[in-house]
C-alpha positions in Angstrom: 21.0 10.0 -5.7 20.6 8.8 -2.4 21.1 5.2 -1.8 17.9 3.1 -1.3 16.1 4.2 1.7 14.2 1.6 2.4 15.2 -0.5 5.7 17.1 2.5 7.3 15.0 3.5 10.1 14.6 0.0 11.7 13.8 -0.5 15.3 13.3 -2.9 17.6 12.3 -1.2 20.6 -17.4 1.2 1.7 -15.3 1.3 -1.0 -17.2 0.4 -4.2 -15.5 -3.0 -5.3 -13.8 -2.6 -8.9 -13.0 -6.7 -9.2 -11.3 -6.1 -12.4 -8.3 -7.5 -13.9 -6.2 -7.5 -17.7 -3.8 -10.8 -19.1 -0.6 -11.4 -18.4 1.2 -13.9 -16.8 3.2 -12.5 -14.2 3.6 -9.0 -15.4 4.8 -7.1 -18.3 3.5 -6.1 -21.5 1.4 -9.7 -22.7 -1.2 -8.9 -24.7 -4.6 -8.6 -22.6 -8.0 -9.9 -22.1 -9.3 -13.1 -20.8 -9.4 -16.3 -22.4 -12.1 -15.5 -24.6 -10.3 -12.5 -25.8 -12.0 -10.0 -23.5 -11.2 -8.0 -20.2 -10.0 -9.8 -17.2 -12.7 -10.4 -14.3 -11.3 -11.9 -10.9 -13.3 -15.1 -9.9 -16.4 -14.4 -7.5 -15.5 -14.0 -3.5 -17.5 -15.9 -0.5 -20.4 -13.5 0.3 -19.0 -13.9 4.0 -15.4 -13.2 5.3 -13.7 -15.9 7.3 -13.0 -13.4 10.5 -9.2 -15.8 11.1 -8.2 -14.5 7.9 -8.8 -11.2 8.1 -6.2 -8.3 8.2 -5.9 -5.0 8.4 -3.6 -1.7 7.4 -4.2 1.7 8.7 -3.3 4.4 5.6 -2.7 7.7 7.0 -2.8 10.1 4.1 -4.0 13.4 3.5 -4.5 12.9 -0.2 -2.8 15.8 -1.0 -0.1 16.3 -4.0 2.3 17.7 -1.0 3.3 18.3 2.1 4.1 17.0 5.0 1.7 14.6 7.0 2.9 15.6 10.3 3.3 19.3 9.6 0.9 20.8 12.0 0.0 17.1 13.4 1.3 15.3 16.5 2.9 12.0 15.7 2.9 11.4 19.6 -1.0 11.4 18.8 -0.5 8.4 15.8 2.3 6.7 18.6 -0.7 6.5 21.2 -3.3 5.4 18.4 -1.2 2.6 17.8 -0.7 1.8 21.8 -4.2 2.1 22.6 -5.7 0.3 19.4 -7.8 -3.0 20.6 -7.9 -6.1 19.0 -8.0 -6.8 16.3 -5.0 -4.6 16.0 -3.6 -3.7 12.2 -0.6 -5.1 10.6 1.2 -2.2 10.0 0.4 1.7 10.1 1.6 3.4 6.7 1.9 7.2 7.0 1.8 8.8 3.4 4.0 12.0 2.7 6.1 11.2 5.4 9.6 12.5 3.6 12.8 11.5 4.9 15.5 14.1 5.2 19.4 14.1 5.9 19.6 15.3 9.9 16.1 15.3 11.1 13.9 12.5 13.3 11.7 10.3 11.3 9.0 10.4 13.6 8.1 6.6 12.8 11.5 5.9 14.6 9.9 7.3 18.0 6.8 5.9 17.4 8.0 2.1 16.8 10.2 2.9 19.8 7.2 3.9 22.0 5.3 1.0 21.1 8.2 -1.8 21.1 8.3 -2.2 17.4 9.7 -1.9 14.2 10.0 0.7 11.9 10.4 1.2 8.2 10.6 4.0 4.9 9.2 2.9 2.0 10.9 5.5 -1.1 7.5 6.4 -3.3 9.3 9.3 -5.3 12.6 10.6 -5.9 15.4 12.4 -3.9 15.6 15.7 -4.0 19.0 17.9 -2.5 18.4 16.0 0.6 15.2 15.0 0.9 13.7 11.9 -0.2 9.9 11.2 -0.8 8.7 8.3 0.8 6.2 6.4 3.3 6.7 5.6 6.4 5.6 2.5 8.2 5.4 1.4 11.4 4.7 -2.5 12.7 5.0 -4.9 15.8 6.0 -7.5 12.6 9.9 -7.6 12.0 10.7 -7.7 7.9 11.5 -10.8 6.3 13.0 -9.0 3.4 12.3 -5.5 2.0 11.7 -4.6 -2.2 11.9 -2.0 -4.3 12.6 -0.4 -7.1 14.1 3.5 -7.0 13.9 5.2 -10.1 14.2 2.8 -12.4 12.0 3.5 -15.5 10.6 6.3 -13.4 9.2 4.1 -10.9 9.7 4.4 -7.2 7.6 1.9 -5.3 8.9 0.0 -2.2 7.5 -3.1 0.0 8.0 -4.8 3.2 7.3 -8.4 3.8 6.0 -10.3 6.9 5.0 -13.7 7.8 1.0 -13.0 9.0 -0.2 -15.5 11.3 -4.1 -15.6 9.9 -5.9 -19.7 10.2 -2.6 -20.4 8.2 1.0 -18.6 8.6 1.0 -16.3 5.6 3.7 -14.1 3.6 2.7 -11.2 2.4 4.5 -8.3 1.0 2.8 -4.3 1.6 3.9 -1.7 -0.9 3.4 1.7 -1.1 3.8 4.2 -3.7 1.9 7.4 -5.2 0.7 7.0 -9.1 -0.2 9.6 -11.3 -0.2 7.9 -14.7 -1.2 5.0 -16.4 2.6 4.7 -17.6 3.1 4.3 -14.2 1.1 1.7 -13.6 2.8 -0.5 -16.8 6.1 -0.3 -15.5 5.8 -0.9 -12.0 3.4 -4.3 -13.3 6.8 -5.0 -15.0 8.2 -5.3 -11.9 6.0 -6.1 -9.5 3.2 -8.3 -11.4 4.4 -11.3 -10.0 4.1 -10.7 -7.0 0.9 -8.4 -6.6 -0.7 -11.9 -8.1 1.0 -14.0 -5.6 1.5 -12.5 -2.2 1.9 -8.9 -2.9 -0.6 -5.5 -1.6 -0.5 -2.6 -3.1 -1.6 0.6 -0.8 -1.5 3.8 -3.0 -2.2 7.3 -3.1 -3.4 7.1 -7.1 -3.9 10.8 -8.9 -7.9 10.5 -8.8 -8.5 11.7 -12.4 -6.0 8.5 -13.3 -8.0 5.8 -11.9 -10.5 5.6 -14.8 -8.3 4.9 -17.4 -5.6 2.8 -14.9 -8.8 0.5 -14.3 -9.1 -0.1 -17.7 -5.5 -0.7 -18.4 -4.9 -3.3 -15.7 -8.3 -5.1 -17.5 -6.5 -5.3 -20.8 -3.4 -5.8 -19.5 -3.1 -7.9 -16.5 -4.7 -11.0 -14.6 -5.2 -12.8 -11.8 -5.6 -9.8 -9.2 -8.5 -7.4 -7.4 -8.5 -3.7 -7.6 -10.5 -1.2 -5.1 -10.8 2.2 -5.0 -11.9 4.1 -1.7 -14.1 6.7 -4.2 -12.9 9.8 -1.9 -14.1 13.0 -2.7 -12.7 16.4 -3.0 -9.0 15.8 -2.8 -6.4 15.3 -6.0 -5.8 11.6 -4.7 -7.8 8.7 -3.9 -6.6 5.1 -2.2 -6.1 2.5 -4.2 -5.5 -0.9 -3.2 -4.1 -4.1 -5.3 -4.1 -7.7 -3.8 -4.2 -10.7 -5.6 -7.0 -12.6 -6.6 -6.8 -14.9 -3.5 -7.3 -12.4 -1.8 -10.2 -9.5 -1.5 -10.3 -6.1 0.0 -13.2 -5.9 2.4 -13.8 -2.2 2.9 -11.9 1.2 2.9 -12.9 3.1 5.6 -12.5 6.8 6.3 -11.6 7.3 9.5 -9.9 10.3 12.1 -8.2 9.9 15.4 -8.1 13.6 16.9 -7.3 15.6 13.6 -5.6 12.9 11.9 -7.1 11.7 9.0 -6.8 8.2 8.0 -8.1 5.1 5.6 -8.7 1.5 7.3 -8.3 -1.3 5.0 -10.0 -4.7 5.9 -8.7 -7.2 3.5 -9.3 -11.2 3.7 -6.7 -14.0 2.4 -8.5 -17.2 1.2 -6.5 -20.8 1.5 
């Protein structure tokens, strides 16, 4: 297999809320519920966001099982969104379905060069002949450290962290990855559960007939986090996003710039 992918391409040119949780602490297989025995419920959130500590990711993503997101689509179109965006501008552009393979341009790399910043691939599935599945990421944030796990137990899900400057400096960790089991889910809170309740954000394309029964699992099963679904229609995937509890997605909002299609997330850090 190919080695981790993660860092190589560097360059330094409403949803309906689902505030649910499970036990453990810190990930892995703990028995769940709350303290009384029942399903996890994250705390209550201030009825109105503190605008210094908001953020925000644009998710491009078809929500399709395959394929390439730029096939047919200009990523010099997604290099001028990103130029031309107003403030507040997002922390990072993710691009979902965005394979790397062996001899061709990423496009992130030209559009992180066109914008004077960084650029990143984020491994979401496995390598195959020469081609590995994967995310890719763009950001005017350089990486603090990058995380990930490739394969192991069947999980490929991969993260980039930056320092946020929000009222406070915060560090905060964005993964991506696509899910299409509950099994899934289990072993990547095995290895990530720690940090998706401390300083972690999970942006996933999650197989939508899945997100039933992974709600209900991360109730019994884990704690101290938020859950959101964007409730899209029509396509095999949905977005899923996974903060901790001290923190909140705000919205999921569909959006398009020319014809390419895209999810903005709005998520708020309390201190």
């Amino acid at each position: 297999m190919w080695p981790m992918l993660l860092a190589a391409l560097a360059t330094a040119c409403g949803p309906v809320p689902d505030d649910n949780g499970g036990t453990n602490n810190g990930g892995g297989n703990n028995n769940g519920g709350g303290e009384n025995g029942g399903d996890y419920v994250a705390p209550e959130i201030p009825e109105t966001p503190v605008s210094a500590n908001l953020f925000r990711v644009d998710y491009f993503t078809t929500l399709e099982a395959e394929g390439n997101y730029f096939t047919m689509r200009d990523a010099g179109v997604a290099s001028q969104f990103i130029s031309s965006q107003e403030a507040p501008r997002s922390v990072a552009y993710m691009f979902d379905l965005c394979n790397f393979t062996v001899g061709q341009k990423q496009p992130a790399v030209q559009m992180a060069y066109d914008n004077k910043a960084y650029s990143f691939f984020l491994q979401t599935g496995p390598t195959k002949a020469q081609t590995t599945e994967g995310t890719a990421m763009v950001s005017r944030y350089a990486s603090s450290s990058i995380v990930g796990t490739t394969g192991a137990d069947g999980v490929n899900i991969s993260g980039v962290t930056f320092n946020v400057g929000l009222s406070k400096s915060a560090t905060l960790t964005f993964y991506s990855a696509r899910i299409e089991s509950v099994e899934e889910v289990e072993k990547a809170v095995e290895h990530f559960g720690v940090s998706w309740q401390n300083d972690g954000v999970l942006i996933a394309s999650v197989l939508a007939d899945q997100k039933e029964a992974i709600s209900s699992w991360l109730k019994s099963n884990f704690m101290g986090y938020r859950v959101e679904f964007a409730e899209s229609k029509g396509t095999p995937y949905d977005v899923m996003v996974l903060c901790p509890a001290m923190m909140v997605c705000r919205s999921i909002e569909q959006m398009k710039t020319i014809n390419l299609p895209y999810w903005k997330v709005t998520m708020e850090k309390f201190f």
